[in-house]
Each structure stands twice: as C-alpha cells, then as structure tokens.
GUNUNU-823776 format. One record per atom (N, C-alpha, C, O): x, y, z; residue in three letters. Coordinates in steps of 0.001 Angstrom, whole numbers, plus 500000, padded with zeros to 6 digits. Each point is the difference from the previous one (the first is absolute). Example, Ala and Ser with C-alpha at 12.3 -4.5 7.8 and 13.67 -1.06 7.14 Angstrom:
513190494310507800ALA/499110501190500000ALA/500900501200500000ALA/501036499981500665ALA/498614501069498615SER/500820501190500060SER/499230501090500730SER/500509501108500169SER/
This chain:
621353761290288171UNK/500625500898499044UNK/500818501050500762UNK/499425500547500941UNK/501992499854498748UNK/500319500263500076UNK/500036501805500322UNK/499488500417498961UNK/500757500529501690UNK/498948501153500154UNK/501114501194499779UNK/499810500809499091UNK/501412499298501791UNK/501189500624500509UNK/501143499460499616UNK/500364498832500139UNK/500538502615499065UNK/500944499363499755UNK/501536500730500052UNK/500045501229499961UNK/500794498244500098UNK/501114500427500586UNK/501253500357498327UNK/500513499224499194UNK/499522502041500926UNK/500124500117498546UNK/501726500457500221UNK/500841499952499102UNK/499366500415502082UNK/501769500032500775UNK/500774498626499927UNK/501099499715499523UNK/498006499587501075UNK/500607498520500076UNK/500308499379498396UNK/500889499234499630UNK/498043501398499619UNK/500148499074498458UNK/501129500327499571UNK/500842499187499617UNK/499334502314500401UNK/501296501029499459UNK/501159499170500883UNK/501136500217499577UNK/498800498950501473UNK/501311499785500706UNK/500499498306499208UNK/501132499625499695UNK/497350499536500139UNK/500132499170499075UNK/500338499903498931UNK/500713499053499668UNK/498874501918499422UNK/500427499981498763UNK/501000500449499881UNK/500392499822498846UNK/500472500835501896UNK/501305500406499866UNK/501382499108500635UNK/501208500236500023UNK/497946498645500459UNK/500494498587500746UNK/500128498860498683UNK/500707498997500094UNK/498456501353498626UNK/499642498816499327UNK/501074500550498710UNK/500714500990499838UNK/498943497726499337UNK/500441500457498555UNK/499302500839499131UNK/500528500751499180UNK/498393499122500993UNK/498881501073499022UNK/499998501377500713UNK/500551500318501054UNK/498738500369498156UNK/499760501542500141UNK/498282500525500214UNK/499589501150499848UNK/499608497655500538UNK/498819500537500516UNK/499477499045500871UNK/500769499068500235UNK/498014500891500373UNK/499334499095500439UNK/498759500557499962UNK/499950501193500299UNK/498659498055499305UNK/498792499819499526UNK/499216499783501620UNK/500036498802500279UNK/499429501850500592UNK/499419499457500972UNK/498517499961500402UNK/499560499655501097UNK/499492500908497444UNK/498669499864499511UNK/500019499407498869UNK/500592500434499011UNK/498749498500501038UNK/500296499443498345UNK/497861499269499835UNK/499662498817500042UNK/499763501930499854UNK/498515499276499505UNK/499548500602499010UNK/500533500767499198UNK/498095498708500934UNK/499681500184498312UNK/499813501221499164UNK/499921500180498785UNK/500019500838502576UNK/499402501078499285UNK/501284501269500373UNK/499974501040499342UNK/501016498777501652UNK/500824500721500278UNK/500778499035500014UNK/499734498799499953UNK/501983502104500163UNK/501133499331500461UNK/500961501196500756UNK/499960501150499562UNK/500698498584501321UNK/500722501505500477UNK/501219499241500371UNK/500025498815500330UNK/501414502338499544UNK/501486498876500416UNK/500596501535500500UNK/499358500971500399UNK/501888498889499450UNK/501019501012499877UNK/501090499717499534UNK/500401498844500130UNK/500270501975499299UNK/501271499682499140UNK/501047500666500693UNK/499653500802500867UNK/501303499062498968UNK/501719500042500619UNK/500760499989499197UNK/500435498966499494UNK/499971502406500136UNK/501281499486498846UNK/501143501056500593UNK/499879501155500410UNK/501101498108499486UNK/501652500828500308UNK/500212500673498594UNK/499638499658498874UNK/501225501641501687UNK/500737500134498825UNK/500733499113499368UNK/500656499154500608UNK/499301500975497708UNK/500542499351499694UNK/499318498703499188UNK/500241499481498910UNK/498705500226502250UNK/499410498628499823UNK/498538499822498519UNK/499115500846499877UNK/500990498003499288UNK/498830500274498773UNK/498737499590500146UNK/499749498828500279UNK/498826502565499463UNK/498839499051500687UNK/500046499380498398UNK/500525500466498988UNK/498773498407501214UNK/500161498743499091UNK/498080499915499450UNK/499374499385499136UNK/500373501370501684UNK/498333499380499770UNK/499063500677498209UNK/500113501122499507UNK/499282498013500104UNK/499400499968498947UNK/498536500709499926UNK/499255500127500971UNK/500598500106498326UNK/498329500723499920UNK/498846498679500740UNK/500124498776500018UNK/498983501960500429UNK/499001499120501071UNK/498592500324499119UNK/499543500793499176UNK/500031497739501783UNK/498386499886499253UNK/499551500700500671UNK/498856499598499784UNK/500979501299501025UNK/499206501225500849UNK/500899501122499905UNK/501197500190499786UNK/497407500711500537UNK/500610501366500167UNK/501113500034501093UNK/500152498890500510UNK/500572501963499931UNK/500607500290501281UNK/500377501498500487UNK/499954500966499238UNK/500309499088501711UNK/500083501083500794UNK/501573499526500727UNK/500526498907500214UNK/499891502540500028UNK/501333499701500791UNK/500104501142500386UNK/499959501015499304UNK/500268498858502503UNK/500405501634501001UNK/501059499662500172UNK/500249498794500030UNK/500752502165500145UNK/501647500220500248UNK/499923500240501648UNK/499636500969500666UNK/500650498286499535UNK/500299500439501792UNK/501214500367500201UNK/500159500476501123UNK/501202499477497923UNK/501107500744500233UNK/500708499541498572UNK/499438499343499124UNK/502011501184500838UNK/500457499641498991UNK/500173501503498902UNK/499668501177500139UNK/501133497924498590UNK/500058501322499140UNK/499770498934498675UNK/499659498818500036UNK/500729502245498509UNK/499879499051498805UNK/499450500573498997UNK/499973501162499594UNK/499473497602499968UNK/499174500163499041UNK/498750498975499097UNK/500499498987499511UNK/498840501090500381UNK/499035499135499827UNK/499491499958498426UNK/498995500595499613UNK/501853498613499554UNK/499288499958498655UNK/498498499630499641UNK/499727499007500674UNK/499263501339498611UNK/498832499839499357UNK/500013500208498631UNK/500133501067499400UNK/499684497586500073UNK/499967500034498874UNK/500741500637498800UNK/499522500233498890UNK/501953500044501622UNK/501551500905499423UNK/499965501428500588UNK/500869500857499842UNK/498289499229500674UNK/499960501696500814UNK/500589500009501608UNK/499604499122500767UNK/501042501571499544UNK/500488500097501433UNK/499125500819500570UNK/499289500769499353UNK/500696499065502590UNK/499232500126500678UNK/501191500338501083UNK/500771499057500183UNK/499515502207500606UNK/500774499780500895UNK/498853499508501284UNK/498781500167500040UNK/502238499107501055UNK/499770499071501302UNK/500362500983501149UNK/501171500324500199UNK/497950500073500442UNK/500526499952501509UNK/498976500023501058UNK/498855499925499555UNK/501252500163501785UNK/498912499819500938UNK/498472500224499731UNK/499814500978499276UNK/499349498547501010UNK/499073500565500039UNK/499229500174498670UNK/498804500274500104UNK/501633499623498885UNK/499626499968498643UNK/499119498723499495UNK/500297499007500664UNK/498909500788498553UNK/499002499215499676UNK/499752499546498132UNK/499562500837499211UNK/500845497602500319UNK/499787500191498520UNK/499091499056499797UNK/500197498968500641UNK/498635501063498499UNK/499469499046499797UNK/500758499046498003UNK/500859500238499151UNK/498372499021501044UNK/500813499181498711UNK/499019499019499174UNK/499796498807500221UNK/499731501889498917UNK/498803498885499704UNK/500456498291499572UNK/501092499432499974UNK/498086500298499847UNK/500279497983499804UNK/500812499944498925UNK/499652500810499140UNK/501567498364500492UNK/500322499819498876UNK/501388500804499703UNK/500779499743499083UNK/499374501392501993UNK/501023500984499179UNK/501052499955500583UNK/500058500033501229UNK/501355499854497724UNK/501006499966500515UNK/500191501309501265UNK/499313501003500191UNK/501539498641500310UNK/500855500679501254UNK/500592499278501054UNK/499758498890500473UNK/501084501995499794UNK/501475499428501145UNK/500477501184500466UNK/499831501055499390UNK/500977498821502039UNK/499964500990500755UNK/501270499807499537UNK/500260498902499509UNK/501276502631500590UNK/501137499678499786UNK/500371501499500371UNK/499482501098500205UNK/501678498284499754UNK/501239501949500479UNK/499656500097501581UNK/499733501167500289UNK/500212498158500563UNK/499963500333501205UNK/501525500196500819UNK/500857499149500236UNK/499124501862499990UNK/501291499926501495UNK/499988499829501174UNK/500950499893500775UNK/497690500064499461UNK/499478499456501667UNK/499404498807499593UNK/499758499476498913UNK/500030500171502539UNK/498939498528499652UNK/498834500550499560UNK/499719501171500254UNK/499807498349499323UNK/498375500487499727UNK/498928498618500479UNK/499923498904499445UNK/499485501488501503UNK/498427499530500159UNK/498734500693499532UNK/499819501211500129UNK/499291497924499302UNK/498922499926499351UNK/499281499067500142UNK/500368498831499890UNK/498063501679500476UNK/499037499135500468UNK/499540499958498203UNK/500227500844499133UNK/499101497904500776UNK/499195499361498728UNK/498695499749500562UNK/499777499611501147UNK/498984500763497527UNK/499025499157500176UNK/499484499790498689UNK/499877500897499166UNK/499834497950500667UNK/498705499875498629UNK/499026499505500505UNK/499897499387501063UNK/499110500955497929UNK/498271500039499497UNK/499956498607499873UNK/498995499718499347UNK/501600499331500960UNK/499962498596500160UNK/501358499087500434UNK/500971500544500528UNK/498987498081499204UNK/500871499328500805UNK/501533500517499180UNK/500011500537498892UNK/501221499163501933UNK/500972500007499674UNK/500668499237498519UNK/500856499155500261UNK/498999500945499003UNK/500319498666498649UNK/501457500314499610UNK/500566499331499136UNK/
C-alpha cells in the first residue's frame, strides 16, 4: 500500500491531461485527489455519495454550496456534506485544492 505522496507532481499531471483533477486515494473508507482549474475553466463535478472536504493550497474564486457562495483562497477549508450540489467558479488564478471524502471516490 501505497504510503507517500507527491501532490506537486499530480498538479504537474493534471495540468498535462484533459481533466481537471486526479483521485490518488480511492478505498473504501477514504478517497483524497486534487483539483486544477484555470481561469476560465468549468468544474463539471456533480454532488458525491460522501461527505467531502477541500483545502485551497492557492488560487482565488469561489466555491458554490448548495446556491450560496463561498469565497476561495489559500489556506481556507470547506466541508460539503454527501449529496449537495457545488462547483468551484470565478477564479483568476489557477486554483489548487486538495479533496477528501468519508469514502471511495464515486
């Protein structure tokens, strides 16, 4: 199992790929990724069967919950219970953000 992980390198991948995150814990009871979005760019993702958590490691924005805005920037922390809409948007920097849920990635 996997122990250490390189969360620079993912940010260099995912910004290499077509998508805007990558998932690099995915079991039964956690999942953890990070997301990458350019200005400009739409997060696309749908409400999840787990709770989640998301830290801003840089970036700006804004983070919808459930039709309410949330401003984004470093260091900041949102949780999101199971089920509820939200999408990150209005960024002028890139924004990175670590993810985790209370179970696997779905």
């Amino acid at each position: 199992m996997k122990i250490e992980f390189d969360v620079t390198k993912y940010v260099e991948d995912v910004k290499k790929s077509d998508g805007y995150f990558h998932t690099f814990i995915n079991r039964q009871n956690i999942a953890a990724g990070v997301l990458v979005l350019e200005p400009g760019e739409e997060d696309t993702q749908c409400p999840h069967d787990s709770d989640e958590m998301y830290y801003v490691i840089r970036g700006d924005g804004f983070l919808k919950i459930n039709n309410k805005d949330y401003a984004v920037s470093g260091g900041k922390a949102f949780y999101v219970q199971k089920d509820m809409p939200h999408k990150f948007f209005g960024n002028k920097k890139e924004l990175v953000v670590l993810y985790f849920f209370s179970g696997p990635d779905s």
